[in-house]
FINU-607431 format. One record per atom (N, C-alpha, C): residue number from 1; chain; atom name; x, y, z. Coordinates in Angstrom, 3 decimals, padded with zeros to 6 digits, m for minus. Example, Ala and Ser with C-alpha at 12.3 -4.5 7.8 and 13.67 -1.06 7.14 Angstrom:
<gufis>
n;chain;atom;c1;c2;c3
1;A;N;013.190;m005.690;007.800
1;A;CA;012.300;m004.500;007.800
1;A;C;013.200;m003.300;007.800
2;A;N;012.850;m002.250;007.080
2;A;CA;013.670;m001.060;007.140
2;A;C;012.900;000.030;007.870
</gufis>
This chain:
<gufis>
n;chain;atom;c1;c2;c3
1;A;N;090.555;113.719;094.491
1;A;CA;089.229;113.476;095.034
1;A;C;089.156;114.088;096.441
2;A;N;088.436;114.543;096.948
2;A;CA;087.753;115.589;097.725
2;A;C;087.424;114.402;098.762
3;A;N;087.661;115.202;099.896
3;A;CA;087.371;114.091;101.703
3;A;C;085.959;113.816;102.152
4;A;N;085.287;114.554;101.126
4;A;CA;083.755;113.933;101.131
4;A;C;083.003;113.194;100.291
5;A;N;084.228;113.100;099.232
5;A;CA;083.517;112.026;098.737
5;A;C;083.924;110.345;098.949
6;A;N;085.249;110.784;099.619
6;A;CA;085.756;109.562;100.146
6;A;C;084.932;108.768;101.577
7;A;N;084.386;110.361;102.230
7;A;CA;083.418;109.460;103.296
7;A;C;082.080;109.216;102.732
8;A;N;081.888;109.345;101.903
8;A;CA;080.889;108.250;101.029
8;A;C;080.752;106.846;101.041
9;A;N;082.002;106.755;100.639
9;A;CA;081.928;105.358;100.915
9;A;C;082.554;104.246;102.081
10;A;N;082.751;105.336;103.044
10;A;CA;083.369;104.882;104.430
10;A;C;082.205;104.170;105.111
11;A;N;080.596;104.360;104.793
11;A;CA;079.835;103.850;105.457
11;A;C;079.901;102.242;105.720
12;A;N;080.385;101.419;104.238
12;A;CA;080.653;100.463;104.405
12;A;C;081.323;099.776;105.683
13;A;N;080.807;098.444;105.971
13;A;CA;081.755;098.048;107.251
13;A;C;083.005;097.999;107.303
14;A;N;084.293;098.626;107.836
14;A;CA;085.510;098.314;107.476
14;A;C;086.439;097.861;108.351
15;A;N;087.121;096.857;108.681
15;A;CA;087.508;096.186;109.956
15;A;C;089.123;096.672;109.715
16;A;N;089.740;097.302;111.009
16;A;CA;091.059;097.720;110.730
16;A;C;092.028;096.927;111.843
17;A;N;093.011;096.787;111.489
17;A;CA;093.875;096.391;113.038
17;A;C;095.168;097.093;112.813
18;A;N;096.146;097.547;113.790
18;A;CA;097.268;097.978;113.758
18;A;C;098.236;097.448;113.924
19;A;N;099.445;097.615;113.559
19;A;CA;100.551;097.428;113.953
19;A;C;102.008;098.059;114.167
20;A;N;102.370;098.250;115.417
20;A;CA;103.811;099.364;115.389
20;A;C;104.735;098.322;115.226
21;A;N;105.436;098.589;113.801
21;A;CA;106.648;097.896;113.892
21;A;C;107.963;098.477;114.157
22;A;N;107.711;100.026;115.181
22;A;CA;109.035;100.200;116.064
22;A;C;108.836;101.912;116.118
23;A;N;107.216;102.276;115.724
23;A;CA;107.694;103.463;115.875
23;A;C;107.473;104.186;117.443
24;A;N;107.703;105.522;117.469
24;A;CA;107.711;106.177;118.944
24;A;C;106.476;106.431;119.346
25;A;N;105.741;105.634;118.867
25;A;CA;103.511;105.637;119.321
25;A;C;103.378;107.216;119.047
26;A;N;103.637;108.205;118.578
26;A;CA;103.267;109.528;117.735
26;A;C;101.875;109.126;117.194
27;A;N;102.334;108.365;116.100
27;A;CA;100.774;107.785;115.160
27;A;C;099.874;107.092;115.608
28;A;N;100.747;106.285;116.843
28;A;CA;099.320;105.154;117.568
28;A;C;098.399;106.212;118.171
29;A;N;098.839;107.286;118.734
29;A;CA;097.942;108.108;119.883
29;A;C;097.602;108.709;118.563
30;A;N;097.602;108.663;117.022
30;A;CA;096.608;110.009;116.696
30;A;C;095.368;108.872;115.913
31;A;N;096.351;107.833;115.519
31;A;CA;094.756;106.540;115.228
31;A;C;093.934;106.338;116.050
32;A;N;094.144;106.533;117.808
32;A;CA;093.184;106.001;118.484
32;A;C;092.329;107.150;118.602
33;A;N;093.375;108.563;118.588
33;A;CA;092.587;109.865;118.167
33;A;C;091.058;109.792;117.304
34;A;N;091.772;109.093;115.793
34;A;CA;090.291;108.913;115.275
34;A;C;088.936;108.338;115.984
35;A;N;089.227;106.824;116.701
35;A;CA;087.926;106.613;117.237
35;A;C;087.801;107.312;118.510
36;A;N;088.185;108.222;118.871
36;A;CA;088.087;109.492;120.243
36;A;C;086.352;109.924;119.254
37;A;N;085.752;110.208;120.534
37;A;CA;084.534;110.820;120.531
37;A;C;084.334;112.665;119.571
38;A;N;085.461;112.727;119.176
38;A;CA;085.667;113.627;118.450
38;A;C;085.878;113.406;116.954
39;A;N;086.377;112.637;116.551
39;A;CA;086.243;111.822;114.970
39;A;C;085.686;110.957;115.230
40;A;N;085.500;110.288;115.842
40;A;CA;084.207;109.186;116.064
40;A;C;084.686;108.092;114.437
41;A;N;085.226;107.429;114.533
41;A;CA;085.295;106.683;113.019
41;A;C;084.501;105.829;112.868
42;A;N;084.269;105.308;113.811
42;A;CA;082.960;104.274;113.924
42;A;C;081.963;104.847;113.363
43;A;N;081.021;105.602;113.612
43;A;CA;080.092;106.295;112.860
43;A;C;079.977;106.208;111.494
44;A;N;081.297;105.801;110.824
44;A;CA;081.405;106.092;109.767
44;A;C;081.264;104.516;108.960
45;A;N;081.893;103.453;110.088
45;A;CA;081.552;101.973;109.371
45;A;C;083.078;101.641;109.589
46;A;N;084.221;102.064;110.067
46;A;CA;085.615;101.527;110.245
46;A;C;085.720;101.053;112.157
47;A;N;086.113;100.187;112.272
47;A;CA;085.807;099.487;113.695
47;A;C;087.800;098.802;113.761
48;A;N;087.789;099.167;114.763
48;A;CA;089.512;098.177;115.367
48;A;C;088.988;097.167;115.948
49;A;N;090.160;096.424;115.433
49;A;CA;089.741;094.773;115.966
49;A;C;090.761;094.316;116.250
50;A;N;090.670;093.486;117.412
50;A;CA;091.640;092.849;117.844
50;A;C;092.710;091.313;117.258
51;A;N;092.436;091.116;116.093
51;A;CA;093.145;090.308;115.484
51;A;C;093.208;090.528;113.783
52;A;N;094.297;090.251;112.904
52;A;CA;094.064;090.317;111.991
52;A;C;093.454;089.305;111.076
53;A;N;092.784;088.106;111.845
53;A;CA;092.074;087.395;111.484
53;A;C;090.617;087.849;110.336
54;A;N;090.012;088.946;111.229
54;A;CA;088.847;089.283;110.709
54;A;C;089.140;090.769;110.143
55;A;N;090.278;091.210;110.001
55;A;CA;090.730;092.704;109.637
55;A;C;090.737;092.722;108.083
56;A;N;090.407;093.963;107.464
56;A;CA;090.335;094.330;105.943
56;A;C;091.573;094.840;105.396
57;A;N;091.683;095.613;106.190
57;A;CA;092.801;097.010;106.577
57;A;C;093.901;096.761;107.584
58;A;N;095.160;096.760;107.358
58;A;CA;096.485;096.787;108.080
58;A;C;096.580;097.811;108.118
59;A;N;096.731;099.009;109.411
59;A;CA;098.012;099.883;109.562
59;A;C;098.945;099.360;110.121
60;A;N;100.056;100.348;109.300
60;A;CA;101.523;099.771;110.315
60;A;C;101.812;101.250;110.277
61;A;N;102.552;101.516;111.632
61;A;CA;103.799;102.675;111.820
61;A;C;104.672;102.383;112.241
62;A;N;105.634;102.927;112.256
62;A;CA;106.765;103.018;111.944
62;A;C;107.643;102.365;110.751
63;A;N;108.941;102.614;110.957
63;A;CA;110.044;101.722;110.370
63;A;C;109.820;100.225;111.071
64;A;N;110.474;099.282;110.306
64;A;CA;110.050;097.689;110.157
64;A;C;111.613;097.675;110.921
65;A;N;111.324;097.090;112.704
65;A;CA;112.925;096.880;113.140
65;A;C;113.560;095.789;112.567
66;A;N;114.617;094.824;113.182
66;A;CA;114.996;093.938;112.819
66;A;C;114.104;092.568;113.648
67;A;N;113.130;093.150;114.874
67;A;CA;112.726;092.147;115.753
67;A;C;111.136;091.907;115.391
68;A;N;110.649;093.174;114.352
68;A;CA;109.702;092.966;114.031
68;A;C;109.294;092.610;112.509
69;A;N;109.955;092.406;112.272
69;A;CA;110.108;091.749;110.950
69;A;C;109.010;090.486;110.603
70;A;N;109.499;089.818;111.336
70;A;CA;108.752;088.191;110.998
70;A;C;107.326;088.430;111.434
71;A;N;107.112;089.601;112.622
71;A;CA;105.883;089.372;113.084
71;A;C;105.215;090.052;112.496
72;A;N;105.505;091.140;111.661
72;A;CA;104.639;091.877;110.339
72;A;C;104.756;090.991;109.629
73;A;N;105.117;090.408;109.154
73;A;CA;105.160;089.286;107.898
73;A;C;103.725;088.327;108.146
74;A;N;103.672;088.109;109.902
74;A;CA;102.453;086.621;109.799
74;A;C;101.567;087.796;110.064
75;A;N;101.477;088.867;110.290
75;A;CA;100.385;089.440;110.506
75;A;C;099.542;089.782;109.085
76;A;N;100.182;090.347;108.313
76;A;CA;100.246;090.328;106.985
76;A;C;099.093;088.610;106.497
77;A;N;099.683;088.188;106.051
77;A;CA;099.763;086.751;105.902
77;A;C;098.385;086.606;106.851
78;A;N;098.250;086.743;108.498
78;A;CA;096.788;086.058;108.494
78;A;C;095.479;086.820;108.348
79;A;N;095.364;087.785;107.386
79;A;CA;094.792;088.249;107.425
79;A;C;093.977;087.980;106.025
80;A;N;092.199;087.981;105.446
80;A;CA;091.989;087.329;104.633
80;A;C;092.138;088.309;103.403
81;A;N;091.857;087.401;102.266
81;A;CA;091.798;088.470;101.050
81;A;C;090.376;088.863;100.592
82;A;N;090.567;090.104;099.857
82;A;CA;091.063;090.805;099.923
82;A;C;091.529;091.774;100.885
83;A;N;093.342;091.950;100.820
83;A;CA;093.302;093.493;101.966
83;A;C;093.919;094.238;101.774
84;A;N;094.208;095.559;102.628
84;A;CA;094.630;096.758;101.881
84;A;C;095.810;096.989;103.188
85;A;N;097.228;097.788;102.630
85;A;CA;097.432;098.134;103.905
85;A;C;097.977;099.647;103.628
86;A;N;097.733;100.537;105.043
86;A;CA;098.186;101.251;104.814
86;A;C;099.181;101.683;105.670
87;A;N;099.946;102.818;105.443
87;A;CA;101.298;103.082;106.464
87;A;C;100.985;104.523;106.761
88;A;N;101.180;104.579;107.857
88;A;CA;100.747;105.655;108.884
88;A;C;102.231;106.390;109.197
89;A;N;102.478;107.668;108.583
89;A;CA;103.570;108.627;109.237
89;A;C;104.682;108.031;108.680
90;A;N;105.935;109.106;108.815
90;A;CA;106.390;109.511;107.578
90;A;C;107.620;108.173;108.010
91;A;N;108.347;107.799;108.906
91;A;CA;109.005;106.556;109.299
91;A;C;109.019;105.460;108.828
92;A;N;107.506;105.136;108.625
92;A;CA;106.840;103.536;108.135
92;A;C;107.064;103.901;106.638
93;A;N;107.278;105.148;106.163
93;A;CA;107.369;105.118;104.215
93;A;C;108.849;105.531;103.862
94;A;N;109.328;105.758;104.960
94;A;CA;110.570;106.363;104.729
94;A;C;111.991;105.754;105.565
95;A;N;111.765;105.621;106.803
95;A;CA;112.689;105.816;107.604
95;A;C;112.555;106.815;108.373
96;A;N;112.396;108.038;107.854
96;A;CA;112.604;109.330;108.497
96;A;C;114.117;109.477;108.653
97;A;N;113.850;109.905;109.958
97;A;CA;114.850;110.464;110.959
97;A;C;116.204;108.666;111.676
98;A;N;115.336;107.767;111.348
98;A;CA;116.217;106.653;112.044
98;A;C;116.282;105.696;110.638
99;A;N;116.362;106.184;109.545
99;A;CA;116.792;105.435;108.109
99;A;C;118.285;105.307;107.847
100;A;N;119.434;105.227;108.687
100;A;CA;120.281;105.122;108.935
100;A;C;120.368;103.857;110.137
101;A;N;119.654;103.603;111.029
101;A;CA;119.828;102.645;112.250
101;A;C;120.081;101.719;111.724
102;A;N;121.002;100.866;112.771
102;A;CA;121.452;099.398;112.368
102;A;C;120.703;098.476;112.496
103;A;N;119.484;098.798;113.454
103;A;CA;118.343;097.999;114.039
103;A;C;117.172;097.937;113.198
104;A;N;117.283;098.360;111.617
104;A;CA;115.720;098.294;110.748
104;A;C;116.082;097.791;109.654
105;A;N;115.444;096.820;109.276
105;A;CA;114.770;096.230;107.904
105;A;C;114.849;097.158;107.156
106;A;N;114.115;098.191;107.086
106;A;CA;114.006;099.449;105.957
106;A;C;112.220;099.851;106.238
107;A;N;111.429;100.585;105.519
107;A;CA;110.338;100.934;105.677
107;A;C;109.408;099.509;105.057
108;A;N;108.228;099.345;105.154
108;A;CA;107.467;098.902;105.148
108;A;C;107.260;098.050;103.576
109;A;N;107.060;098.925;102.857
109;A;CA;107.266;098.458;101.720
109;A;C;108.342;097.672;101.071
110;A;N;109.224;097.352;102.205
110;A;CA;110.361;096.552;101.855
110;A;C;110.158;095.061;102.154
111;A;N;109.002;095.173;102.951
111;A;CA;108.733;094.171;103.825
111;A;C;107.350;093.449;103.267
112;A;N;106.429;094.315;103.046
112;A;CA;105.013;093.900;103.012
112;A;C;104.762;094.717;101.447
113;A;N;103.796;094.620;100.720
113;A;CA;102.992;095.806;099.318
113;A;C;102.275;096.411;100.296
114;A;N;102.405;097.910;099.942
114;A;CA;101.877;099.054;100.990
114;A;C;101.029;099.636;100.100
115;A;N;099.491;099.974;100.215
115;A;CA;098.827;100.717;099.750
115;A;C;098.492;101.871;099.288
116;A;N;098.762;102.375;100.694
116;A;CA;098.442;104.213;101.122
116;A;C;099.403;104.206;101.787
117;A;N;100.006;105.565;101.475
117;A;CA;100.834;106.710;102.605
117;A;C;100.576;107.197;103.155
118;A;N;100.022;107.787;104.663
118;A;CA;099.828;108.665;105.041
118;A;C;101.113;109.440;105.668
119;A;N;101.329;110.701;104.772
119;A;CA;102.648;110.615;105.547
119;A;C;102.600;112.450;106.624
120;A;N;103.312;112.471;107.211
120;A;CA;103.230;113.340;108.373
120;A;C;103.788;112.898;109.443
121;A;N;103.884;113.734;110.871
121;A;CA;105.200;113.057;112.012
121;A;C;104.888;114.008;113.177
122;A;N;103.938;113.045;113.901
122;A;CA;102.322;112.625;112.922
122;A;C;101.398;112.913;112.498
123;A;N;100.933;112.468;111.357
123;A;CA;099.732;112.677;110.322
123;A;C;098.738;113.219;111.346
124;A;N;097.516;113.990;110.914
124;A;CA;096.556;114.074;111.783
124;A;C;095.294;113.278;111.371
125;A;N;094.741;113.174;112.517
125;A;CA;093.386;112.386;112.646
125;A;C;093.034;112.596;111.086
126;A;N;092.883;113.740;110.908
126;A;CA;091.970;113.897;109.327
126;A;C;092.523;112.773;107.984
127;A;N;093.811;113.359;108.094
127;A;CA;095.189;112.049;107.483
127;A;C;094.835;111.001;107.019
128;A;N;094.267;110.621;108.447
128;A;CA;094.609;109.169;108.860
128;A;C;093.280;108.456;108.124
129;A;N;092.187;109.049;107.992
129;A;CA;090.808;108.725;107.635
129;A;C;090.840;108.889;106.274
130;A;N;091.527;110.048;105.709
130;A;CA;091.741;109.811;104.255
130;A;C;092.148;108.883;103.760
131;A;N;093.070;108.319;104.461
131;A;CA;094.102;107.232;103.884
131;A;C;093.498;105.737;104.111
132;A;N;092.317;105.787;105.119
132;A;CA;091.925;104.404;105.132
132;A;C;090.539;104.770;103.984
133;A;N;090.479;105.772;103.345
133;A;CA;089.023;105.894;102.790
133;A;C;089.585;105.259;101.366
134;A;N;091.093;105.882;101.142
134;A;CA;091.616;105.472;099.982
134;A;C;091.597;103.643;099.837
135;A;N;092.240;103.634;101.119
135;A;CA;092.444;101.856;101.306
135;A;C;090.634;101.193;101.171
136;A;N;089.513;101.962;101.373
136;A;CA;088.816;101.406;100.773
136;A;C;088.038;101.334;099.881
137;A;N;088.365;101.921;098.625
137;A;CA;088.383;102.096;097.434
137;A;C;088.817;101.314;096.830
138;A;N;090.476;100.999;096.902
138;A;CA;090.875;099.984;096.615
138;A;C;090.598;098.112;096.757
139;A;N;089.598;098.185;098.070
139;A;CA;088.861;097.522;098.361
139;A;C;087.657;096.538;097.427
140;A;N;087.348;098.237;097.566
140;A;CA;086.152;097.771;096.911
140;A;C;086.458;096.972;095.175
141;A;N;087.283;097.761;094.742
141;A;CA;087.838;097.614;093.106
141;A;C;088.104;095.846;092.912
142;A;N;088.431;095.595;094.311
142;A;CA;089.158;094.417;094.373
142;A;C;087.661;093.417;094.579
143;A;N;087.135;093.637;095.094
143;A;CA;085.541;093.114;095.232
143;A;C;085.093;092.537;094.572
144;A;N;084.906;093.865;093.844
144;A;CA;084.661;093.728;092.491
144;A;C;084.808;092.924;091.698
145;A;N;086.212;093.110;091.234
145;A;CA;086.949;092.297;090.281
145;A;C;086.898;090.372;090.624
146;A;N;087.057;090.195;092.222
146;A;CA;086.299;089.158;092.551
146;A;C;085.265;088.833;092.094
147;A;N;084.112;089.440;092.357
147;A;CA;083.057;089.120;091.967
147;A;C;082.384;088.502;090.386
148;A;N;083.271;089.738;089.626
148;A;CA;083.449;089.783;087.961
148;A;C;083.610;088.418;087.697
149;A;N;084.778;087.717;088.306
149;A;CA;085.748;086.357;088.510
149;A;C;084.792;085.225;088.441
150;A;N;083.923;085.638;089.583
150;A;CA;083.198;084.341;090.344
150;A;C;081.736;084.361;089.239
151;A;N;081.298;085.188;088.519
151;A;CA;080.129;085.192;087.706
151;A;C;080.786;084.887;086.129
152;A;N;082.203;084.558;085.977
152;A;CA;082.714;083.977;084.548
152;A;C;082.506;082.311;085.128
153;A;N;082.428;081.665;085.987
153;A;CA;082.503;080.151;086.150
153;A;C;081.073;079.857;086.050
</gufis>
């Protein structure tokens, strides 16, 4: 599927929050890239928020250390259902380059169900918007299927 048809349905409201669970901020500076006045993501209906209270969408980057472990776990966890998460750059799906350290859990998916890959080191802005367009697709499916749920009672 083609990057325009994915911003189709980006208009929807989409609440994101982040989380580095140890990487070298590469990916944080190209996510904040997106809402830079140059991708503008907002425009599009995706907004950062400061808690995962009201968030749809998890990013995480990096590799999952050993100190951040528990705190991806409640972040995870307080966030409502349905949600999607995705992993930003190639560390958070892999390890990369520090998938050997004594100091990591393993990648993300070891830790949390990971959605989307975006993978790259680091991904670019464009990447990064694909991968939350995917995460809301999946979204929506899930909505859905809610909804389907709530009109059988």
């Amino acid at each position: 599927m083609k990057l325009e048809k994915y911003l189709e349905i980006l208009p929807r409201s989409l609440w994101v929050t982040t989380c580095n669970s140890g990487s070298c901020n590469g990916c944080d500076i190209e996510i904040v890239a997106t809402i830079s006045p140059r991708y503008d993501i907002e425009r599009l209906g995706m907004k950062l928020v400061g808690t995962p209270r009201h968030a749809d969408v998890l990013i995480v980057t990096g590799p999952v250390t050993k100190f951040m472990k528990e705190k991806l776990l409640r972040i995870y966890n307080q966030m409502p259902d349905p949600k999607a998460v995705v992993v930003v750059g190639n560390c958070g799906a892999s390890g990369d380059v520090f998938y050997k350290s004594y100091n990591l859990e393993g990648p993300v998916d070891r830790i949390i169900p990971v959605d989307v890959y975006v993978h790259g080191c680091p991904p670019r802005p464009e990447a990064i918007i694909e991968g939350v367009a995917k995460a809301v697709l999946k979204l929506e499916r899930l909505r859905g299927d809610l909804q389907k749920a709530g009109e059988g009672q």
